[in-house]
C-alpha positions as CSV (number, residue, x, y, z in Angstrom):
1,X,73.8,-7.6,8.7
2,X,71.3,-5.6,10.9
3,X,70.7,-2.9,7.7
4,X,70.0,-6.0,5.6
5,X,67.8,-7.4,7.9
6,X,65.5,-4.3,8.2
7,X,65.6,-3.7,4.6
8,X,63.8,-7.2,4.2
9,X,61.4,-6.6,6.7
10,X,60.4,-2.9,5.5
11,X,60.7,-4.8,2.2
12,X,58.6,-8.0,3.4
13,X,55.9,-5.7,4.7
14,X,55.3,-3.9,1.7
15,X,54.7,-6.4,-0.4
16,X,52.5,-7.8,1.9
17,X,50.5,-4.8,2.2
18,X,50.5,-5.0,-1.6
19,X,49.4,-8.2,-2.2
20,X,46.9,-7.3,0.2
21,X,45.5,-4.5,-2.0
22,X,45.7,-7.0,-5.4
23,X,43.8,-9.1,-4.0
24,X,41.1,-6.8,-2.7
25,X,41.3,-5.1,-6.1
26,X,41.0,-8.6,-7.7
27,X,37.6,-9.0,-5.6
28,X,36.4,-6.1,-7.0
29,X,37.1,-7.0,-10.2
30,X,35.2,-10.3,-9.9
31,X,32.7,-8.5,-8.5
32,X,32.0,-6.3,-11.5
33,X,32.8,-9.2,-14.0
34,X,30.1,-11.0,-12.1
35,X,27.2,-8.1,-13.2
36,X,28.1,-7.8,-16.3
37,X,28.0,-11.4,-17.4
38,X,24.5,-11.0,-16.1
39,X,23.7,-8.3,-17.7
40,X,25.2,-9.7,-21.0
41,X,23.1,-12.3,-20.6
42,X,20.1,-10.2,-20.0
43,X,20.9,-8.4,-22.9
44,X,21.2,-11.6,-25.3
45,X,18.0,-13.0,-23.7
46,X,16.3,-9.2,-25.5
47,X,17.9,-10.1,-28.6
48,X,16.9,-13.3,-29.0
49,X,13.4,-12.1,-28.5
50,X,13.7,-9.1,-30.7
51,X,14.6,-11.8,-33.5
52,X,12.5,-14.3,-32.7
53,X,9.1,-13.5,-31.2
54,X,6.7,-11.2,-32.6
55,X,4.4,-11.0,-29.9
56,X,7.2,-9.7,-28.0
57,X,7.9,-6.9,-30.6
58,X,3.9,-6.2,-30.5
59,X,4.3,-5.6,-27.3
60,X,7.6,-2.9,-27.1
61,X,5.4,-1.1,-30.6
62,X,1.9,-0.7,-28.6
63,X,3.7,0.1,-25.0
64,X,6.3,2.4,-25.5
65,X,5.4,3.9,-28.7
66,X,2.1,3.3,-28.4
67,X,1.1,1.9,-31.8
68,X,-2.2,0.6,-32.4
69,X,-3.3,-2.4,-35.3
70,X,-5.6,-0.6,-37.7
71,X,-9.0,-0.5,-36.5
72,X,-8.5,-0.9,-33.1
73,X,-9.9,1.8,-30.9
74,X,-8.1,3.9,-28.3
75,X,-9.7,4.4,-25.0
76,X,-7.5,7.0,-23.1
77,X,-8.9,7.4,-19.0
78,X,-7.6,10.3,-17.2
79,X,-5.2,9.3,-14.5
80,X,-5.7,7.8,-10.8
81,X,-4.7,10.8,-9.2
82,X,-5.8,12.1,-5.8
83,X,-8.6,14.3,-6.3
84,X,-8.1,18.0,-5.0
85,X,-10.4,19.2,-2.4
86,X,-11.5,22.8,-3.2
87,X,-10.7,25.6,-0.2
88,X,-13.8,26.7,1.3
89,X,-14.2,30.5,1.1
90,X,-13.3,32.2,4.7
């Protein structure tokens, strides 16, 4: 009787232990589930565009491949960098 009653307390606490980790595991999960519906959403709202709206399209062509409409004009300025200061001669 005592052998049985140990083996269903060592039993008893395992699977609590276990369910313990399932459900921290399951939070996790959710977690991650949670992200990427947002980022499947995100990604349908940039389709949707893509299909539908050709100022959005413009837009992707002249900033990151910079395309241009025939006959406009380019005007490149060189960058807001810091300016060096020259080292005066010792």
């Amino acid at each position: 009787m005592v052998v049985l009653a140990v083996g269903l307390a060592v039993f008893g606490v395992k699977e609590s232990v276990r369910a313990w980790q399932m459900r921290r595991d399951m939070q996790t999960v959710e977690r991650e589930l949670g992200t990427l519906r947002a980022k499947q959403a995100e990604l349908t709202r940039t389709v949707d565009r893509l299909r539908n709206d050709p100022l959005y399209i413009e837009k992707l062509a002249r900033e990151e491949m910079g395309m241009v409409r025939e006959g406009e004009t380019v005007l490149k300025f060189p960058s807001q960098s810091s300016p060096q200061i020259p080292h005066a001669p010792r």
